[in-house]
N, C-alpha and C positions, 0 to 999 in steps of 0.2 A: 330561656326567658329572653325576650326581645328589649333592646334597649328603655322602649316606652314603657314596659313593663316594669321594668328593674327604675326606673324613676319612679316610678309610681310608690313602689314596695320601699320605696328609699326615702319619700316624704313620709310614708305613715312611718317607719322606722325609726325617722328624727327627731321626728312628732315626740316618740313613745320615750327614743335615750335624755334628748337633752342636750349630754354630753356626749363623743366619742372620739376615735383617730376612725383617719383612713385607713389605717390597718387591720382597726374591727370590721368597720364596712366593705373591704377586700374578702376578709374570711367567710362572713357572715352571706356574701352575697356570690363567691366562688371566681370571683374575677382579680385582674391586677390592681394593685395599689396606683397604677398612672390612669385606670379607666375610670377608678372610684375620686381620681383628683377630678378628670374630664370632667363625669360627671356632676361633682361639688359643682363646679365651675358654670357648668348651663343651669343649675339650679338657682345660683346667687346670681346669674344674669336674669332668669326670669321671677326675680324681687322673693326667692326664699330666704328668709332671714337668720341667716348663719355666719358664723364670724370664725377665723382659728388664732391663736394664739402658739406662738412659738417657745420652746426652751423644754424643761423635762417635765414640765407640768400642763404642757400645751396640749393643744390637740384641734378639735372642730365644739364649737358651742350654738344652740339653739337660742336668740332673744326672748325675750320676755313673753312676747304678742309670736302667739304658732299660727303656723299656716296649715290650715286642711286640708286632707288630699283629696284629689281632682273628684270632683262629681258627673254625672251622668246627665244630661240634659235633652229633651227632649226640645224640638225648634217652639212649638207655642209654649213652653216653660221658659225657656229662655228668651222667648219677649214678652212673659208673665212679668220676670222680674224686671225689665227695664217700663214696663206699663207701671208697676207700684213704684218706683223711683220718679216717673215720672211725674207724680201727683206732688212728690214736695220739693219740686224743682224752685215754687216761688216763693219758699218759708225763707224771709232771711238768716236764720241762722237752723243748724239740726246740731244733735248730741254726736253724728261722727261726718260733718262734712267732709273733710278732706279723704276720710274712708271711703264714704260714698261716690266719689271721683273718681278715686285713686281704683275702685273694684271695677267698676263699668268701663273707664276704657279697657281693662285687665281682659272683662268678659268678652267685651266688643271684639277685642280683637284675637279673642282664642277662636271665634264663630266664621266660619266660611263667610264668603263676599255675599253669597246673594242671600243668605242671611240678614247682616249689615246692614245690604241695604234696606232689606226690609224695615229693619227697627229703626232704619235713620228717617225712610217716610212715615212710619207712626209716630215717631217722637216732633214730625214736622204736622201733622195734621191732628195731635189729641194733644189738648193742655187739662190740666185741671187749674183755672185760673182760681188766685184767691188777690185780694187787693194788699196792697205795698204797705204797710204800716208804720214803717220808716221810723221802727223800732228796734235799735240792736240789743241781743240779749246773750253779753258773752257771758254771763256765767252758767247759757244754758247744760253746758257738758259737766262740769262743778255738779248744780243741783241733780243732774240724772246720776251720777254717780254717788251722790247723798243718798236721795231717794232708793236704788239699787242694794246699796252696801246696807240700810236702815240705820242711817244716822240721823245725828239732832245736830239742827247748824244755828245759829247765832248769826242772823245778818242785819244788815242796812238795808232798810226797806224805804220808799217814795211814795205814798200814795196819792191820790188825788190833790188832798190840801196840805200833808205834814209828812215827815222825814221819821222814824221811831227805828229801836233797836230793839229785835225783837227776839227769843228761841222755837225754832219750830221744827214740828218731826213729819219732815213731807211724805204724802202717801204715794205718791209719783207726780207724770206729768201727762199733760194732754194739749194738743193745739187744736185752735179754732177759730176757723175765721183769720189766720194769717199771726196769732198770737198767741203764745207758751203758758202754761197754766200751771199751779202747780198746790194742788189742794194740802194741805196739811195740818196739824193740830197745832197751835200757839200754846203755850206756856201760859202768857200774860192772859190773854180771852179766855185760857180752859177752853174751847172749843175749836172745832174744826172750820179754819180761815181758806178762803182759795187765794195766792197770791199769785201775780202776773210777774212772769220770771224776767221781764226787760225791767224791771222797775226795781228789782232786788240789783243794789248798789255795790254791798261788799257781804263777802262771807266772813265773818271775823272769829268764829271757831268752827269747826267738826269734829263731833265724836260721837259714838257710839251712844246708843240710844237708852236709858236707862232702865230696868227692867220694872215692868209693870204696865205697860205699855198698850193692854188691852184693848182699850177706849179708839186706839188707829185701826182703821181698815189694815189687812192684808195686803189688798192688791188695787188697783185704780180703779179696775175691771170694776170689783165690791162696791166702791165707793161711788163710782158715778149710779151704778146700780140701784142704790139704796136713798140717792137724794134725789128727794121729789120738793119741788120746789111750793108752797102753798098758794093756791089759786082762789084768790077772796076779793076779784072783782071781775065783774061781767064784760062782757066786750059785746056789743052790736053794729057792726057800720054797714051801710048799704054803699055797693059798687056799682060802677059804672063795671061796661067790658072794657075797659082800658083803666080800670084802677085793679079790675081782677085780674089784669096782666101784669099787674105791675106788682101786686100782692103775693102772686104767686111766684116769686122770686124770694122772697123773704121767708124761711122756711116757720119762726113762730107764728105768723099771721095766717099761712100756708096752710098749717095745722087744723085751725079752724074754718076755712074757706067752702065754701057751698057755688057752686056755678048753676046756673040756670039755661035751659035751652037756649034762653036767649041771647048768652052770653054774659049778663049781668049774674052780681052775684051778692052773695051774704058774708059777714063775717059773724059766728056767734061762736063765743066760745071765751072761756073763765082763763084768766091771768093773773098775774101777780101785782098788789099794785103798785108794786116799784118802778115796774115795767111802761107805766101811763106815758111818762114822760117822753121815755125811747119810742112809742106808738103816737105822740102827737108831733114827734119831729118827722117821722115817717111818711103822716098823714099828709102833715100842709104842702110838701111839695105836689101831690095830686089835687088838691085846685076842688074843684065842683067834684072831681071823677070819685071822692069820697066820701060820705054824708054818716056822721058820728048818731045813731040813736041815743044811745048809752054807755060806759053811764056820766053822770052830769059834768063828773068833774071833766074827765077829759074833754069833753066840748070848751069846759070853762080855761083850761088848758089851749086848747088851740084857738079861741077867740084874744087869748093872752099874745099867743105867739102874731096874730094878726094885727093886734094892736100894734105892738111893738116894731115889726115892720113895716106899718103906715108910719106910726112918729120918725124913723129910721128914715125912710126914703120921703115920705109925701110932708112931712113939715119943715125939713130943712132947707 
């Protein structure tokens, strides 16, 4: 067995005892007790997490958090995974930041040079941009760990206009648009709430989840699945070809959007009508480029917002 080998054999080993001496690992692997220190020795230089303890109870110990043995990679596999780290490069916070650093330069620099540099011009020429929300959300590792483990937590929530204490049994988490989500059941509603995981203030208990618990989804998966949000008002606007550029950035309006050879285009298609408001702050930045058919309110809506920026600029 070649040194590289016998490292290999000696992390899944570790992996499996736990606990051992160097004098198990000597026997076990048919070499000296000074070759199986070497080796400890390149292993905890290259960040295996193993500790020894001296006296008659000593020996070598595994931490907590184990480390996998070495996988197999093929070159577009291993710039698969720095292409998907890529994408949450501009989430201000994730559930293992510091993980996710600490593994990529690990990988980075297990890969031949011209590897490297390959992944260092892809990571220079592909973003997935999302916009800065300049939003922190430290207790986002906390609620994945609730949500995971299927607990019920007791926090400090903020929402829009008021401060509440509330119990809730999160079904997971999901981001979007630059911001942490985290759908869950409330106690107080009896119904399933989604709350924004930067706005969750303090977690003031976790525990286990009490049984009977039917009424939560499973998985996030199920849950985004099965909510369909109710579509009880019409949407018509006529575009310009430069309000249907601009339209089609926005993936709800997108959804409905018709093009026309000529480049103009239609918008018809049913929404929610909570949503009016989000669609008329949308709208008035395009000028003439957008012309609201239906339905009334939202015209009556963005004749609001017109007003209001006349009194704003033209009467003061």
């Amino acid at each position: 067995m070649s040194k590289s080998e016998r490292l290999i054999e000696m992390m899944i080993t570790i992996n499996a005892k736990k606990d051992f001496t160097a004098g198990e690992l000597a026997e076990e692997f048919s070499v000296s007790r000074r070759t199986i220190l070497r080796d400890l020795q390149e292993l905890e230089q290259a960040g295996f997490p193993i500790y020894s303890e001296v006296g008659a109870a000593g020996g070598y110990h595994i931490l907590k958090e184990r480390i996998l043995p070495p996988i197999a990679f093929s070159e577009n596999e291993a710039k698969a995974v720095f292409f998907a780290c890529q994408s949450l490069q501009f989430y201000r916070d994730l559930p293992f930041e510091q993980e996710t650093i600490s593994v990529l330069k690990k990988f980075l620099n297990c890969l031949p040079l011209d590897i490297q540099s390959s992944i260092i011009q892809m990571q220079n020429k592909i973003v997935f941009w999302i916009p800065d929300r300049h939003c922190d959300s430290p207790l986002l590792q906390s609620m994945f760990q609730i949500a995971v483990n299927r607990h019920a937590a007791t926090i400090r929530y903020s929402s829009t206009s008021s401060e509440s204490t509330r119990t809730i049994i999160p079904i997971g988490l999901y981001a979007m648009n630059g911001l942490w989500y985290c759908p869950a059941y409330c106690t107080t509603a009896k119904q399933i709430r989604v709350f924004r995981v930067d706005r969750i203030r303090e977690i003031l208990e976790d525990k286990p989840c009490p049984e009977g618990n039917n009424f939560v989804p499973g998985s996030i998966q199920e849950y985004l699945k099965k909510t369909k949000v109710p579509n009880d008002c019409r949407l018509n606007i006529r575009l310009t070809a430069i309000g249907v550029k601009r339209c089609e950035s926005e993936c709800l309006l997108a959804s409905g959007l018709k093009v026309f050879p000529s480049g103009e285009g239609i918008i018809d298609m049913e929404i929610n009508y909570d949503t009016l408001e989000w669609v008329a702050d949308f709208l008035l930045p395009l000028g003439k480029h957008a012309a609201v058919l239906e339905p009334a309110e939202l015209k009556k809506r963005m004749k609001q917002k017109v007003y209001e920026l006349y009194e704003h600029y033209c009467r003061s």
